[in-house]
VMD Tcl script that builds the backbone (N, CA, C; Angstrom):
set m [mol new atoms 354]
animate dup $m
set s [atomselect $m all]
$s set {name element resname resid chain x y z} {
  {N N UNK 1 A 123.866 97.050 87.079}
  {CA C UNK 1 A 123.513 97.825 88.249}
  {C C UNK 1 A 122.161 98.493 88.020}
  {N N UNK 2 A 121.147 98.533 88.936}
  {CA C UNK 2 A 120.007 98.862 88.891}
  {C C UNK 2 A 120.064 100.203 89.687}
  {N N UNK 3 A 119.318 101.095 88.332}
  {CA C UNK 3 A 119.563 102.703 89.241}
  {C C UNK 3 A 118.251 103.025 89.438}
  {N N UNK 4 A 118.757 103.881 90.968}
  {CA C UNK 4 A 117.172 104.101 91.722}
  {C C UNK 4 A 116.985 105.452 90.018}
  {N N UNK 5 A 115.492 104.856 90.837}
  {CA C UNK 5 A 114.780 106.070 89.916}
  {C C UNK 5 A 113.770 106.358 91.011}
  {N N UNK 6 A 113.173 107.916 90.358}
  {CA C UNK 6 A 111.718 108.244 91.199}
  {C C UNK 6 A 110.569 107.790 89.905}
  {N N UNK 7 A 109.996 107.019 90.490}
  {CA C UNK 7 A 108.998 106.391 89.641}
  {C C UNK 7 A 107.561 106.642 90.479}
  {N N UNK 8 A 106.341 106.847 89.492}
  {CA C UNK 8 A 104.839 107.253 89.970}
  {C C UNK 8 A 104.168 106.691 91.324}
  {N N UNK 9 A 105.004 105.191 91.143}
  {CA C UNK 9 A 104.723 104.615 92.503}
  {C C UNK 9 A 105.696 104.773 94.318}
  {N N UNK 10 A 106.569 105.944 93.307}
  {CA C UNK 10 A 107.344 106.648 95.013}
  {C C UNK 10 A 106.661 107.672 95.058}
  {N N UNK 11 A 105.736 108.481 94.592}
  {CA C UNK 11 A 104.687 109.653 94.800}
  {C C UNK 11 A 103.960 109.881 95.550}
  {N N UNK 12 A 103.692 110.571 96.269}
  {CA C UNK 12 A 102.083 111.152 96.992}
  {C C UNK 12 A 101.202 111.617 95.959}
  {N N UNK 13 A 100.182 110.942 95.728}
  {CA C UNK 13 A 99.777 111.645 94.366}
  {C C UNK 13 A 98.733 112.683 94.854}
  {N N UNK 14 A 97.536 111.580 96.012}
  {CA C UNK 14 A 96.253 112.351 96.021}
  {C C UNK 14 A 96.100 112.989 97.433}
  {N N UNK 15 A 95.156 113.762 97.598}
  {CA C UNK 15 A 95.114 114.529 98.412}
  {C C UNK 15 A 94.693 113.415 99.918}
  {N N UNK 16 A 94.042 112.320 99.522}
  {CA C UNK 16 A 93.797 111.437 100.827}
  {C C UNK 16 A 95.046 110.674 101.173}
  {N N UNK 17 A 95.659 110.795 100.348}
  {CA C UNK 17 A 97.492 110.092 100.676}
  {C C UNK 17 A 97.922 110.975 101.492}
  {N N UNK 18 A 98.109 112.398 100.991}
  {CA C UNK 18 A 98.605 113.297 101.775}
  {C C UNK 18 A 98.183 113.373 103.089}
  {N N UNK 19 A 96.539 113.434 103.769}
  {CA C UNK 19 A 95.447 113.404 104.443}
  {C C UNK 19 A 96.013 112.359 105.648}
  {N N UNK 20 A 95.875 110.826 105.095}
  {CA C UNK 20 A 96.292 110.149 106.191}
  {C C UNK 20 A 97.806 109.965 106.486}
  {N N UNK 21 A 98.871 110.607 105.796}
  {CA C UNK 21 A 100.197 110.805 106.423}
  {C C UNK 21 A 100.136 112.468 107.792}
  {N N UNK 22 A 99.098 113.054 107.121}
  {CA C UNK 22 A 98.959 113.896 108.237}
  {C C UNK 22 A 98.229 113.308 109.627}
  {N N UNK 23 A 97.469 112.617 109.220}
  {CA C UNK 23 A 97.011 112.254 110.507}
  {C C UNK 23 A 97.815 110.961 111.421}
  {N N UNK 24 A 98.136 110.691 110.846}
  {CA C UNK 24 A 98.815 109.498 111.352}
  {C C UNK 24 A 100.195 109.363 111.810}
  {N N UNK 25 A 100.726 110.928 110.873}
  {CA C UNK 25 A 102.487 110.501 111.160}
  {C C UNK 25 A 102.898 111.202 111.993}
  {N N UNK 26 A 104.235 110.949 112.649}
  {CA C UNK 26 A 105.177 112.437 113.342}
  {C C UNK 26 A 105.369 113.007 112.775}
  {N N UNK 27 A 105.903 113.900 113.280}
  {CA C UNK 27 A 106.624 115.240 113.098}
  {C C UNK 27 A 107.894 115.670 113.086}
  {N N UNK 28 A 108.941 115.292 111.978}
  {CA C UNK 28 A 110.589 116.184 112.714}
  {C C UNK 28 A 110.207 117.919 112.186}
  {N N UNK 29 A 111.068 118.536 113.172}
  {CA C UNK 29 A 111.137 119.699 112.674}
  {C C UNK 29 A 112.670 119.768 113.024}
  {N N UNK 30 A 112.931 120.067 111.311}
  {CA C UNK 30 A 114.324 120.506 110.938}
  {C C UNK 30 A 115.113 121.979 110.474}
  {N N UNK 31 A 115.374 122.763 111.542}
  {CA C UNK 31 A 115.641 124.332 110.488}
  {C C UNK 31 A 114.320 124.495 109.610}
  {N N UNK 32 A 113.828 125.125 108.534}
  {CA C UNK 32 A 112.863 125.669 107.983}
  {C C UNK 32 A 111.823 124.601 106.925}
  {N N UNK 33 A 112.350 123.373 107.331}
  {CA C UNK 33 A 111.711 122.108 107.131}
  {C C UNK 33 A 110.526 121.452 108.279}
  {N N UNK 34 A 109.579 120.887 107.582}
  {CA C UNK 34 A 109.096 119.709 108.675}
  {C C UNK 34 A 108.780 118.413 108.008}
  {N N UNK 35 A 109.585 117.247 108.435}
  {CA C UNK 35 A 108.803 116.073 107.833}
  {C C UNK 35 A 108.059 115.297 108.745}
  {N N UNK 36 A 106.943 115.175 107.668}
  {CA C UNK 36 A 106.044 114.193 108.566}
  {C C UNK 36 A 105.717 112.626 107.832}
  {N N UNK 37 A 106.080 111.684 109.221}
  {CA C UNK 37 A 106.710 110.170 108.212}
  {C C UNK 37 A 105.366 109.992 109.333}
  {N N UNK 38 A 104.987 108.855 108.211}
  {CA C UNK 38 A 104.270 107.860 108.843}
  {C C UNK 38 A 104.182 106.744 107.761}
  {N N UNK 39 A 103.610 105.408 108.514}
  {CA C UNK 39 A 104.077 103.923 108.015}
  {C C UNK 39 A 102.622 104.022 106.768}
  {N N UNK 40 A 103.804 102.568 105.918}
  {CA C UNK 40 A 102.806 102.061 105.161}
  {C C UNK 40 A 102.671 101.128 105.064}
  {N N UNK 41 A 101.612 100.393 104.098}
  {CA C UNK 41 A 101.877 98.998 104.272}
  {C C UNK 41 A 102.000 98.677 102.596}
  {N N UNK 42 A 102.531 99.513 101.641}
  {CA C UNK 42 A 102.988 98.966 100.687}
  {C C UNK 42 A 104.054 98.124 99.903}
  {N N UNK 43 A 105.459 98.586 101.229}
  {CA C UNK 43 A 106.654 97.761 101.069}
  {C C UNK 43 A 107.498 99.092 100.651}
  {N N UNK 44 A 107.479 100.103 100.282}
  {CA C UNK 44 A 108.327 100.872 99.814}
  {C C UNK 44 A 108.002 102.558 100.351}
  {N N UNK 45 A 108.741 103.141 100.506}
  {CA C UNK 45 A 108.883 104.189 100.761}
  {C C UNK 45 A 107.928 105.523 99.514}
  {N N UNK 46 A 107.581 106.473 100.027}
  {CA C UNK 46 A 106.604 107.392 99.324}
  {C C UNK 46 A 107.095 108.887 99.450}
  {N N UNK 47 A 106.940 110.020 98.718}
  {CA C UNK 47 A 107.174 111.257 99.188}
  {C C UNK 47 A 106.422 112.292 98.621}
  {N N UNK 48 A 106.353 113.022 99.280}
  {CA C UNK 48 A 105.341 114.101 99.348}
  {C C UNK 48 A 105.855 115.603 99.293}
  {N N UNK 49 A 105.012 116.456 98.990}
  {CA C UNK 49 A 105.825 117.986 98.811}
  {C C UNK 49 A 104.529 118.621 99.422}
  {N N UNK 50 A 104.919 119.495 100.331}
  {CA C UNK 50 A 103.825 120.754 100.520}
  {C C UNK 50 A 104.376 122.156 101.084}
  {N N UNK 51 A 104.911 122.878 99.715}
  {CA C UNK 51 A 105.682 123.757 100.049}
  {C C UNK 51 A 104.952 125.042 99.564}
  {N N UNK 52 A 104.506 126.111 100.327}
  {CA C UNK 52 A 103.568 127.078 100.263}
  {C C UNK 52 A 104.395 128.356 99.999}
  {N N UNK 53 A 103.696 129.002 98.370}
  {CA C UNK 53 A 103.764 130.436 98.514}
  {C C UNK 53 A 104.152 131.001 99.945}
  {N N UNK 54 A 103.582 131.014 100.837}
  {CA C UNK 54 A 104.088 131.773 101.687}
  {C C UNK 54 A 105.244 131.700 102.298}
  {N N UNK 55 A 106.000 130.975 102.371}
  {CA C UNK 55 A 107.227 130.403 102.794}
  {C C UNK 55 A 108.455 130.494 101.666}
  {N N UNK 56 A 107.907 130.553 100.748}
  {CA C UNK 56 A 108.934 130.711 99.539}
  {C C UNK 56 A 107.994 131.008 98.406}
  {N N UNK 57 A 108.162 132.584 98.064}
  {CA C UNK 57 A 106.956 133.340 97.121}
  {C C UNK 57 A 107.022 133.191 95.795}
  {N N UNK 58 A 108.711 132.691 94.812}
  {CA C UNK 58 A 108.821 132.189 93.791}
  {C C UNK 58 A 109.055 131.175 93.273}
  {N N UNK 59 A 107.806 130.376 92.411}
  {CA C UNK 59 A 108.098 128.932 92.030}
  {C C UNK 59 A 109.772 128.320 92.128}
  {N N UNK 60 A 110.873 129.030 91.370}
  {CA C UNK 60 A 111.973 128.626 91.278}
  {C C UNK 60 A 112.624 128.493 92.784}
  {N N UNK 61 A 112.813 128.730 93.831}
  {CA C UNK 61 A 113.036 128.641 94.942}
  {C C UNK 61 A 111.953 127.288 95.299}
  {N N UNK 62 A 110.734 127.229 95.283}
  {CA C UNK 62 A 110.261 126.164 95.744}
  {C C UNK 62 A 110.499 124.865 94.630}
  {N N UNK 63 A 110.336 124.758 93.654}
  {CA C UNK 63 A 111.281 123.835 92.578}
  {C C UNK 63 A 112.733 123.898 92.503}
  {N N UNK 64 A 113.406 124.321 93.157}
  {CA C UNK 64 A 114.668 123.980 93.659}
  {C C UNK 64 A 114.903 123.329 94.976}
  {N N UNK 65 A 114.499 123.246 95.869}
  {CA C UNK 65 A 113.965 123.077 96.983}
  {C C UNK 65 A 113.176 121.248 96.754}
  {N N UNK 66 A 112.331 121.418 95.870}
  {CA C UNK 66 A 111.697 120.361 95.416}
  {C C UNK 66 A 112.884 118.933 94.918}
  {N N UNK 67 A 113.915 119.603 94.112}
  {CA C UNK 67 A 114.277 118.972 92.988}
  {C C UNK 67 A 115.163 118.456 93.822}
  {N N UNK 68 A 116.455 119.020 94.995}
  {CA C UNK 68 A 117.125 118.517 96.063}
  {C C UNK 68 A 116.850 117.776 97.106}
  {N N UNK 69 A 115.593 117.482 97.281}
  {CA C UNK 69 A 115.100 116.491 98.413}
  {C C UNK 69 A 114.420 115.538 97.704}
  {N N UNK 70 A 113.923 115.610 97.115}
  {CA C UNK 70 A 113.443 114.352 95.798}
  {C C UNK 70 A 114.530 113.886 94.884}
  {N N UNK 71 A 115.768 113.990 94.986}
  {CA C UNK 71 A 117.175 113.909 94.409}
  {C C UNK 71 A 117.520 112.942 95.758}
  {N N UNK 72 A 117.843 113.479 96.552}
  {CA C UNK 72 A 118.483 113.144 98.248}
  {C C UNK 72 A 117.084 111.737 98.540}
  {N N UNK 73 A 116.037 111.421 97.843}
  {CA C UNK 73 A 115.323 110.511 97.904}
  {C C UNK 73 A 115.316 109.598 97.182}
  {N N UNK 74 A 115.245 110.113 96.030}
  {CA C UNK 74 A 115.641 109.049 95.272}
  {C C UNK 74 A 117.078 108.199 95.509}
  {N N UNK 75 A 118.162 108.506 96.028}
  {CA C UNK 75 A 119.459 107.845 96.241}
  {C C UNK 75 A 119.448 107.286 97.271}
  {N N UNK 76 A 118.305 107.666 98.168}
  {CA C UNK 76 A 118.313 106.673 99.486}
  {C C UNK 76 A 116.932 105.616 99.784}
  {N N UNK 77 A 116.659 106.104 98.989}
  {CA C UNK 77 A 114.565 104.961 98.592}
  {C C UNK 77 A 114.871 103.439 99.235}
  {N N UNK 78 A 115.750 102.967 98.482}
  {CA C UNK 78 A 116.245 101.644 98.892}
  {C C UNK 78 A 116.434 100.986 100.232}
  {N N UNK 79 A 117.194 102.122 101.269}
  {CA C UNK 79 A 117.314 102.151 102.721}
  {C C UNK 79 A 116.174 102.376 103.540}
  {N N UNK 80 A 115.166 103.006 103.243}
  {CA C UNK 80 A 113.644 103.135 103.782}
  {C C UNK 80 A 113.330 102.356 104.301}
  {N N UNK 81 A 112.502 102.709 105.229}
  {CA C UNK 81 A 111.253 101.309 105.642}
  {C C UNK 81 A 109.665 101.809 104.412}
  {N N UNK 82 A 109.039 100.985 104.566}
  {CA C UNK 82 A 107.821 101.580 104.248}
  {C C UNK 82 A 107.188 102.506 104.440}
  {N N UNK 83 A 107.226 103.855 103.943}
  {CA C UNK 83 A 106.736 105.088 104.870}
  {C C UNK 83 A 106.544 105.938 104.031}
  {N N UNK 84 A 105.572 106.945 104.354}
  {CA C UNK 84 A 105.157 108.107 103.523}
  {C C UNK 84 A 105.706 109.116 103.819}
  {N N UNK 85 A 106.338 109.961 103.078}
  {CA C UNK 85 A 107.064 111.572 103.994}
  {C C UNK 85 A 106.706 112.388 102.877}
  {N N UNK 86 A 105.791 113.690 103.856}
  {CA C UNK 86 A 105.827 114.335 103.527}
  {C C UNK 86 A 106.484 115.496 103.449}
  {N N UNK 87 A 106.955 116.297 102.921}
  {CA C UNK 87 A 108.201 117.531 103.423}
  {C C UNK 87 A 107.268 118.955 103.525}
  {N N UNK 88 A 107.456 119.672 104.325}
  {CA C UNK 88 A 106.833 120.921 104.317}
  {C C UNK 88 A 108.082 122.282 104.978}
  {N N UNK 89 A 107.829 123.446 104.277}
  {CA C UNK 89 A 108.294 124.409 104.754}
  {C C UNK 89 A 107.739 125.415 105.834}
  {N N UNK 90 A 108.420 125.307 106.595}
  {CA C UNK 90 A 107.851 126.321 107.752}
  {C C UNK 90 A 108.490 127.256 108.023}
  {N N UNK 91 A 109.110 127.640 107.484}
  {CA C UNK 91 A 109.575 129.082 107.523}
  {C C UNK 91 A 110.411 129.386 106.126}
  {N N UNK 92 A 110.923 130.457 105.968}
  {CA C UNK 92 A 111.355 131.167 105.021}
  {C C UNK 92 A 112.678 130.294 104.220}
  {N N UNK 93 A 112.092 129.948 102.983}
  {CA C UNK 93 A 113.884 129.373 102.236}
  {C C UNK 93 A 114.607 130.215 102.261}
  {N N UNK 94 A 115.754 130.299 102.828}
  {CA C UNK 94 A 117.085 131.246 102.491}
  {C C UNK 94 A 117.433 131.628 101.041}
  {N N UNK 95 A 117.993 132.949 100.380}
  {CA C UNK 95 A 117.976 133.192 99.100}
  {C C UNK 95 A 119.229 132.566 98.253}
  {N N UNK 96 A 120.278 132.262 99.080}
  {CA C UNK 96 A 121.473 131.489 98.157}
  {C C UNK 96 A 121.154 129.720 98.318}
  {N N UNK 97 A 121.500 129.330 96.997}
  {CA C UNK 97 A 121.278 128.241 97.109}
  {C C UNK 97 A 122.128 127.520 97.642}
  {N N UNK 98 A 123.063 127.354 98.023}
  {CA C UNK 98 A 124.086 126.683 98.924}
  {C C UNK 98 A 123.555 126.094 100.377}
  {N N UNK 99 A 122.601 127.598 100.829}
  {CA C UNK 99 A 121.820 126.878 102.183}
  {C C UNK 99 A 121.062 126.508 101.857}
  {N N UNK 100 A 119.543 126.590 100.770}
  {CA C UNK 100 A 118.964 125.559 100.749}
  {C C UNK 100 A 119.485 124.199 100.027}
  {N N UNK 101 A 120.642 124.080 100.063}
  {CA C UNK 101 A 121.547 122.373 99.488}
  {C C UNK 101 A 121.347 121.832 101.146}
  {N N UNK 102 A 122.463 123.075 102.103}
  {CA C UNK 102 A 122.718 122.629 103.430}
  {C C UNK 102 A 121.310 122.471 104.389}
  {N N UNK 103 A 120.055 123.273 103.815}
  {CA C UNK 103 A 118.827 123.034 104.889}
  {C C UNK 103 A 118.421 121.751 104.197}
  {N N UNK 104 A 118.320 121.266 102.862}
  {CA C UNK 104 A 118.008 119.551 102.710}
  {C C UNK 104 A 118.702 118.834 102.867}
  {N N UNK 105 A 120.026 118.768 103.087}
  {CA C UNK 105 A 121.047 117.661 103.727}
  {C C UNK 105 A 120.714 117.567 105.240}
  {N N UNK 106 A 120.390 118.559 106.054}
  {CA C UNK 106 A 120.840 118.233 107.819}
  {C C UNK 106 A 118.495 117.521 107.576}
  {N N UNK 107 A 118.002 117.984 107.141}
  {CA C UNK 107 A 116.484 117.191 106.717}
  {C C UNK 107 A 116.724 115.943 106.494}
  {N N UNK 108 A 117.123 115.892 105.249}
  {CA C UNK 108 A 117.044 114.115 104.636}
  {C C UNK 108 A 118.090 113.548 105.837}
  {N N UNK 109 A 118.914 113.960 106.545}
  {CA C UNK 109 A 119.987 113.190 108.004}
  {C C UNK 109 A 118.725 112.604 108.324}
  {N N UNK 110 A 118.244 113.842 109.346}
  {CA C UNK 110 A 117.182 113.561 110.263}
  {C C UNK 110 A 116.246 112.232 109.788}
  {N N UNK 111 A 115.672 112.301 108.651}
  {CA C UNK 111 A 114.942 111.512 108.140}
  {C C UNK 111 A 115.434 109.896 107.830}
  {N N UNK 112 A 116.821 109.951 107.140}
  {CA C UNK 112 A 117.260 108.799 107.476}
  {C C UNK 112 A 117.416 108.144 108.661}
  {N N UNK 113 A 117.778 109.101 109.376}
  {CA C UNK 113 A 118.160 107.934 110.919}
  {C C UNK 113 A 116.738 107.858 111.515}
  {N N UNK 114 A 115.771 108.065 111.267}
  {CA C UNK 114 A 114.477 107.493 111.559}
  {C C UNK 114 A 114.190 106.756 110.860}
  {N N UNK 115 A 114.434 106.718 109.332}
  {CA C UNK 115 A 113.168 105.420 108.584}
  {C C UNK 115 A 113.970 104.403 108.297}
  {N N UNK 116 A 115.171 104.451 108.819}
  {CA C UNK 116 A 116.331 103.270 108.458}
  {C C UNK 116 A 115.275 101.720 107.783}
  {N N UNK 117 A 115.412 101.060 107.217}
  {CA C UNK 117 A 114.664 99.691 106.870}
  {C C UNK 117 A 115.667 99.316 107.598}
  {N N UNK 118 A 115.199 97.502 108.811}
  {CA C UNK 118 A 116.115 97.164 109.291}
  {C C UNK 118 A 116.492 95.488 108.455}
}
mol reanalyze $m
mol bondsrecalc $m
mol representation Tube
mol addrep $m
């Protein structure tokens, strides 16, 4: 059995990766999430983080936050279409971690039933 992994080539690395998923992609807005998907033409799915001090003021809240949607990606990479997502916070992470488990589960939903690979 071949286990997903997050490997360098599921990354957003550079800032012009990031750049043309902004310009190019939609928009979901999910509770205190926003992803923005747009296509690629590499064959595989990509992900991105842009989660700001201001929205969540201590690293550990935003690396927790990080580590559950890049977790929830890695187990679904496979089902993708080709697409770049980036994740961003737009409003305040909640302080127990239980809701930010429940604000990246009803996110990564949303996100699946859009990038389904058919």
């Amino acid at each position: 059995m071949d286990r997903a992994r997050f490997t360098k080539r599921a990354r957003l690395l550079s800032a012009a990766h990031f750049d043309a998923a902004f310009k190019q992609g939609r928009r979901i807005n999910v509770g205190m999430f926003t992803a923005v998907i747009a296509a690629n033409s590499l064959g595989h799915a990509r992900l991105g983080f842009a989660l700001s001090k201001k929205h969540a003021a201590h690293a550990v809240d935003r690396n927790r936050a990080r580590r559950l949607l890049r977790e929830r990606f890695r187990l679904a990479q496979a089902e993708l279409a080709a697409v770049d997502l980036v994740i961003m916070l737009r409003g305040k992470l909640p302080a127990e971690p239980r809701d930010v488990t429940a604000a990246a589960d009803a996110v990564w939903q949303q996100v699946l039933s859009r990038c389904k690979s058919s």
